[in-house]
C-alpha positions in Angstrom: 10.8 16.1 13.9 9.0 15.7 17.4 8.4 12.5 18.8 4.6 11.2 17.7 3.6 12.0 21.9 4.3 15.6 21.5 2.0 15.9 18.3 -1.8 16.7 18.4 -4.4 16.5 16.3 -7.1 19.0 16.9 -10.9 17.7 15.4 -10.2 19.3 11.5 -6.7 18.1 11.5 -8.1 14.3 12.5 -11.0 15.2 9.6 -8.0 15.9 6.8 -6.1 12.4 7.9 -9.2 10.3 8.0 -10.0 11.5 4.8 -6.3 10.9 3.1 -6.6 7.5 4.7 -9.5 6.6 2.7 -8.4 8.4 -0.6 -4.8 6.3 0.1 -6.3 3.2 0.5 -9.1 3.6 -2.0 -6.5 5.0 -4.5 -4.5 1.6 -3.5 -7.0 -0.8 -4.6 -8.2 1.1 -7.8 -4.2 1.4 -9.0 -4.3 -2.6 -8.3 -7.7 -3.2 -10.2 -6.9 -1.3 -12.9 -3.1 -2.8 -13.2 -4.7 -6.7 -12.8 -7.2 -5.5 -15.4 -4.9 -4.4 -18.1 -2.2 -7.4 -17.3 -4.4 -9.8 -17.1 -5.4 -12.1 -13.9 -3.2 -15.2 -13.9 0.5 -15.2 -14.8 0.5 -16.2 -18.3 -1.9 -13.3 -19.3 0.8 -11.2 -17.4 3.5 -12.8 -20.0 1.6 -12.5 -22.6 1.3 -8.8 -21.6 5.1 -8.3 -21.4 6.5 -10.8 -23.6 3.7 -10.8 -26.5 2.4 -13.7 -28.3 2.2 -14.0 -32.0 -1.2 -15.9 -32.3 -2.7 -13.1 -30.0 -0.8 -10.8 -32.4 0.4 -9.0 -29.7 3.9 -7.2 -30.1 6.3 -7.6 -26.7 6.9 -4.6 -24.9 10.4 -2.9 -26.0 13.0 -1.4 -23.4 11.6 2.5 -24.4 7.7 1.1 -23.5 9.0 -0.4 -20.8 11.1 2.5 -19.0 8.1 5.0 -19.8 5.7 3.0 -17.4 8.8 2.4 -14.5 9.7 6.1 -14.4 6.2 6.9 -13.6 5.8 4.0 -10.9 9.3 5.0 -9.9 8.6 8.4 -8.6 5.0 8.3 -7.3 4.9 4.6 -5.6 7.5 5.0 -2.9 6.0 8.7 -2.3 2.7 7.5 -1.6 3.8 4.7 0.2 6.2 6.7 2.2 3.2 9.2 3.1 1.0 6.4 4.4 4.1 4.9 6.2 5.0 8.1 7.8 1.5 7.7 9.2 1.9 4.3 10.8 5.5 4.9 12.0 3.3 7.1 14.6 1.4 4.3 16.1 2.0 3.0 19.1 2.9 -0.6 17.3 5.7 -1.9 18.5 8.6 -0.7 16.4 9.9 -3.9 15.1 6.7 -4.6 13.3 6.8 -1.0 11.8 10.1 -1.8 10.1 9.0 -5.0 8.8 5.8 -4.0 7.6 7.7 -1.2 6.2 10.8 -2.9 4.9 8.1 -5.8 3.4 6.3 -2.8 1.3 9.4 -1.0 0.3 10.5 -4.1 -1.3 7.4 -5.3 -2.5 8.0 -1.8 -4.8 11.0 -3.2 -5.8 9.7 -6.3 -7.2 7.1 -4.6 -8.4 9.0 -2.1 -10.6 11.7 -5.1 -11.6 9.2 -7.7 -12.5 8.6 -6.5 -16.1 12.2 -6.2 -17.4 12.2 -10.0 -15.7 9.1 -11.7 -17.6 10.4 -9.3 -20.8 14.1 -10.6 -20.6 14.8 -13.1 -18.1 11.6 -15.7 -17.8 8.1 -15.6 -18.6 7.8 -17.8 -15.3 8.7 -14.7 -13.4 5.0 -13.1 -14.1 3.4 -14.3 -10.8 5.4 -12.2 -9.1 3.3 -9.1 -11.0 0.8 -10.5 -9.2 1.8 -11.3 -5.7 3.1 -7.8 -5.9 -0.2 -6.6 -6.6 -1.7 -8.4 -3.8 1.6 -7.0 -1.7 0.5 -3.5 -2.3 -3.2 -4.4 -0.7 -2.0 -5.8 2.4 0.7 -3.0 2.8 -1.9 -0.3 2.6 -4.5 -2.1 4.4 -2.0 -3.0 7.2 -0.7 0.7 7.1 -4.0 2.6 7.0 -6.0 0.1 9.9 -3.4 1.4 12.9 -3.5 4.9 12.1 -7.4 4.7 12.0 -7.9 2.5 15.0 -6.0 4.9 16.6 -7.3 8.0 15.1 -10.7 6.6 15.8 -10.2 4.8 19.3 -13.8 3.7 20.6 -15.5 6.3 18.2 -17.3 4.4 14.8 -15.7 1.1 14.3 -14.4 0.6 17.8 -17.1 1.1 20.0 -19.0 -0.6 22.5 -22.1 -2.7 21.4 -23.7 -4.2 24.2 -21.3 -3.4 26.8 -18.2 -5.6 25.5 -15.7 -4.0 24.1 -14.8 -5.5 20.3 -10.8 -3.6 19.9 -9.3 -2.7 22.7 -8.7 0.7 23.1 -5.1 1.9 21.6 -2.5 2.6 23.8 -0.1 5.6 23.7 -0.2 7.3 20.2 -4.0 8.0 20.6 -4.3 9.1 24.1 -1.4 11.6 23.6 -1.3 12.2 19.8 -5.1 13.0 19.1 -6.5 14.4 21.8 -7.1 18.2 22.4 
């Protein structure tokens, strides 16, 4: 693969990645609504989602229910986080906070996959980590998704100058070389 200075973007190509941004991020949040929804909000509702409770009469989610939902999440999680990641690695961040912003999401994943065979087999206490993964997944994509576009974008839309001071400061590197014609 070439170094992220030899690549360019011409106008449609820069139109096709704005646009996956948003659908990536957008996709991000609805995935984490919808999850927080059908666990519940707080950790005990999570539990009770796992684990079951008898005066709810709901039933505990068994190994089969359970392995159906993580071989989904298994496979399409880390792609789509690897896609937007590939898109920040090409920043011009410095590189040690592209690993740990990186590392930090890969194993928020982790967690994320592991933390229902945990409240369903280890401890019920284990459930708020359902949701500070959940709020993990947020700030990875936000945090992923905001360098690529300020640097996609540079002083266009929601860098530009209002009133003659300059609110971001222009990107350095990635943009100048990587997006212009």
């Amino acid at each position: 693969m070439k170094p992220a200075t030899q690549n360019r973007l011409n106008p449609s190509q820069k139109s096709a990645t704005l646009c996956l941004l948003f659908f990536l991020f957008t996709g991000t949040i609805f995935s984490v609504v919808h999850g927080m929804i059908k666990t519940g909000y707080t950790p005990r509702d999570v539990a009770v989602y796992y684990s079951g409770a008898e005066e709810a009469m709901l039933y505990p989610k068994e190994l089969p229910e359970l392995m159906e939902a993580t071989h989904v999440h298994l496979f399409l999680i880390p792609l789509i986080f690897y896609i937007i990641a590939h898109l920040f690695m090409q920043t011009s961040l410095k590189e040690q906070w592209k690993i740990i912003v990186v590392a930090f999401t890969f194993m928020n994943i982790t967690v994320f996959l592991a933390t229902p065979y945990l409240i369903r087999y280890v401890s019920q206490d284990t459930a708020f980590l359902m949701l500070f993964t959940e709020m993990g997944f947020l700030f990875s994509a936000a945090v992923m998704i905001y360098f690529p576009l300020r640097e996609l974008l540079g002083d266009s839309l929601l860098f530009r100058k209002v009133s003659g001071k300059r609110h971001a400061p222009p990107p350095q590197g990635f943009s100048d070389q990587t997006f212009s014609r």
